[in-house]
C-alpha positions as CSV (number, residue, x, y, z in Angstrom):
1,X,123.6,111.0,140.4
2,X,126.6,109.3,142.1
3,X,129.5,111.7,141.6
4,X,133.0,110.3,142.4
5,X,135.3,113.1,143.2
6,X,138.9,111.7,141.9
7,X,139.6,108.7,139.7
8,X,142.6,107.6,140.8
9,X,143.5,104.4,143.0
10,X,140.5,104.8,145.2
11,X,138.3,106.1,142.6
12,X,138.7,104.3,140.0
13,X,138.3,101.1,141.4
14,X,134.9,102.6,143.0
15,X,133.4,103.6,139.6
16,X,134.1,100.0,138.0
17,X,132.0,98.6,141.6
18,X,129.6,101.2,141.3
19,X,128.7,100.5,137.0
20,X,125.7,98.8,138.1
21,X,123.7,101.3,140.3
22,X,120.8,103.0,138.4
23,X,121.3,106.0,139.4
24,X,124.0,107.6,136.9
25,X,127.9,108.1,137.7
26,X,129.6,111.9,137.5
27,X,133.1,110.9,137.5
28,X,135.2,114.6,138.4
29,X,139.3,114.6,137.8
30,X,141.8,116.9,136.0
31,X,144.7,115.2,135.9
32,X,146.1,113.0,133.2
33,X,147.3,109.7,133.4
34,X,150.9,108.9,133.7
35,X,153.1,105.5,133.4
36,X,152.9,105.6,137.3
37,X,149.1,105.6,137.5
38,X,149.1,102.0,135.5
39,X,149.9,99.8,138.5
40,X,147.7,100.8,141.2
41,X,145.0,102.1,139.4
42,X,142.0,101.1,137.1
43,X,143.7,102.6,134.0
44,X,145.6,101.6,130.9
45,X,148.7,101.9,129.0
46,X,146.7,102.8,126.0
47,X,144.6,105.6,128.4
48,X,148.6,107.6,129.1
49,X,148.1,111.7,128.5
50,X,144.6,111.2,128.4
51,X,142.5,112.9,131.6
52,X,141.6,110.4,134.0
53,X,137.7,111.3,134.0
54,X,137.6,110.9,130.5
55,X,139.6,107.6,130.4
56,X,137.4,106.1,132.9
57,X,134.5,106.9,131.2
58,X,135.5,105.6,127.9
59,X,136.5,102.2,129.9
60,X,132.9,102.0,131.4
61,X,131.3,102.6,128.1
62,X,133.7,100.3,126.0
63,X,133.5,96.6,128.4
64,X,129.9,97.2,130.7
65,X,127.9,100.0,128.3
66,X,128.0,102.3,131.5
67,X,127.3,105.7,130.2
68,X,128.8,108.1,132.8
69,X,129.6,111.9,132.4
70,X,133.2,112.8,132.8
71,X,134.2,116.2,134.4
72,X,138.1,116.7,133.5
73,X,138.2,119.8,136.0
74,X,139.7,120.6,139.0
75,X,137.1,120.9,141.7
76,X,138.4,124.8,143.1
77,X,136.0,127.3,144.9
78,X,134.8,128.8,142.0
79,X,133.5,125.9,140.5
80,X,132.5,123.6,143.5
81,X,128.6,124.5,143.5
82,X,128.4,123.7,139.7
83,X,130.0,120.1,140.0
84,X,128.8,118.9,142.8
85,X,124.9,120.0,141.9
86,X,122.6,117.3,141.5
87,X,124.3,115.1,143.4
88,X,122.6,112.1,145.4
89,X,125.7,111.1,147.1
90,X,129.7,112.9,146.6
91,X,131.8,110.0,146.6
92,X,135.6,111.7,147.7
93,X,138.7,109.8,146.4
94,X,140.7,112.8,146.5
95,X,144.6,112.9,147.9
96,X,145.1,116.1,148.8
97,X,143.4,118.7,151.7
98,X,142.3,121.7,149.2
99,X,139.7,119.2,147.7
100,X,138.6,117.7,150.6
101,X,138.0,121.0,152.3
102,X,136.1,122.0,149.2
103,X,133.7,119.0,148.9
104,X,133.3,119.1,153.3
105,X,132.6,122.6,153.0
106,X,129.9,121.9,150.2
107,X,128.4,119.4,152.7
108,X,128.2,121.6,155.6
109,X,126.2,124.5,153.2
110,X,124.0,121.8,151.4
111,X,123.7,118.8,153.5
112,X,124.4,116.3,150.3
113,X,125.3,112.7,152.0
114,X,128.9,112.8,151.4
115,X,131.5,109.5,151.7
116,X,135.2,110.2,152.1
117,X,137.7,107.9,151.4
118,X,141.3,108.3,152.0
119,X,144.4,105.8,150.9
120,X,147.8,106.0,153.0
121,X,150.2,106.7,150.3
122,X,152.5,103.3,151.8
123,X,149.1,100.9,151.8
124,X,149.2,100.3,155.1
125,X,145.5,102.0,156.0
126,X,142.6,103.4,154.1
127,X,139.4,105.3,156.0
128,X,136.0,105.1,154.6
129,X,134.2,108.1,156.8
130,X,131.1,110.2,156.1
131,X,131.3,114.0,156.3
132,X,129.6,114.2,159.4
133,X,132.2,112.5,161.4
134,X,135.2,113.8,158.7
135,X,137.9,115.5,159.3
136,X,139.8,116.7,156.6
137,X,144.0,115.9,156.7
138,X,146.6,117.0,155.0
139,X,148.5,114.3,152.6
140,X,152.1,113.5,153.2
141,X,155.3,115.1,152.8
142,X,155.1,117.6,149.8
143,X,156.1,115.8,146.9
144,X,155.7,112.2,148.1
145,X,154.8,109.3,145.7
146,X,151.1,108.0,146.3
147,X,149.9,104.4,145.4
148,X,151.9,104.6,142.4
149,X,153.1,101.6,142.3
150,X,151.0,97.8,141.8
151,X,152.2,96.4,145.5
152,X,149.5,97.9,147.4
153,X,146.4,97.3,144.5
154,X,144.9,94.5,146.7
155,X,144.6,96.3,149.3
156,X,143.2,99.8,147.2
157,X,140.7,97.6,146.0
158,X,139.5,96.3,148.7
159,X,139.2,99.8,150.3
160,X,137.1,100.6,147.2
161,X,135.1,97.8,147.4
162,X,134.1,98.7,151.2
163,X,133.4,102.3,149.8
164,X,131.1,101.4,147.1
165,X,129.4,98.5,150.0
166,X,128.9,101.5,152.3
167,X,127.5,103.7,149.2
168,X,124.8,101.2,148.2
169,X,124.0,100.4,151.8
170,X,123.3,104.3,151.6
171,X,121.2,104.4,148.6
172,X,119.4,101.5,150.1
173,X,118.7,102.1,153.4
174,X,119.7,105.4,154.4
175,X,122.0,103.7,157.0
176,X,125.3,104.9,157.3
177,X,128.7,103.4,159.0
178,X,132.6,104.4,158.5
179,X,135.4,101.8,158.4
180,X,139.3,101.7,159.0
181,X,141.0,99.1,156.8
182,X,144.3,98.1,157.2
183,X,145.7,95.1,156.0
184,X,145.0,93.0,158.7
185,X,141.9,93.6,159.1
186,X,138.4,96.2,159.0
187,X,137.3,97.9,161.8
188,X,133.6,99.5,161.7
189,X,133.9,102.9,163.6
């Protein structure tokens, strides 16, 4: 099971590059989608008010036939071991440093191969890092508007594309490698 942790303009774009793996997709979100959400993420007009996880999953299904399960939750400390269970690989899309605390501290007790990737909320960087070498940070000022608008979606895809490259590298090989993108250019770290 690949379970993407946040389906916003990271995530998203990850599960519709990940519909073809074999192994199936847990797609975890509680939030809803707003007007905002439309331009720099994979979601509709027709998907506003409805959670994000269960949007996403309805897309999959509807245009590819991907059956994925939706989670519309919160990931909090009370129900982290539940969600992230069965896991192959946590895929983390999140935006803010209570979930990505959560799902590092899940890897540091169970050891599941974990993939972070983080957006800067102006679309001038994205990191693509795996737990071992993560750091959890905090996101910007409280209250500040994230990738809510379409200028940046070239670039959000493209950091989702590198995150779903460096998750089926993973559940080819076993190989692992983390990437700063910026606009100008990728840099393996």
């Amino acid at each position: 099971m690949i379970t993407i942790v946040g389906v916003g303009a990271l995530g998203s774009h990850l599960a519709l590059f990940l519909r073809n793996e074999q192994v199936g997709l847990k797609l975890i979100d509680f939030d809803r989608i707003e007007s905002k959400n439309t331009q720099a993420q994979f979601h509709t007009r027709m998907s506003m008010g409805h959670n994000k996880a269960q949007a996403m999953t309805r897309a999959l299904h509807g245009m590819f036939g991907v059956n994925a399960e939706p989670v519309p939750s919160k990931l909090t400390k009370d129900n982290v071991e539940v969600l992230l269970s069965k896991s192959e690989i946590i895929l983390d899309c999140t935006d803010n440093i209570e979930a990505r605390s959560l799902i590092r501290s899940y890897y540091l007790n169970h050891g599941t191969p974990t993939l972070h990737g983080a957006l800067s909320a102006d679309g001038t960087f994205a990191r693509i890092v795996w737990s071992e070498c993560f750091v959890a940070d905090a996101e910007g000022e409280a209250g500040e508007a994230t990738c809510v608008d379409g200028e940046h979606l070239p670039f959000f895809a493209a950091a989702a594309a590198y995150m779903a490259i460096e998750a089926q590298r993973f559940l080819r090989t076993g190989k692992r490698q983390n990437f700063q993108l910026s606009p100008s250019g990728i840099m393996r770290t």
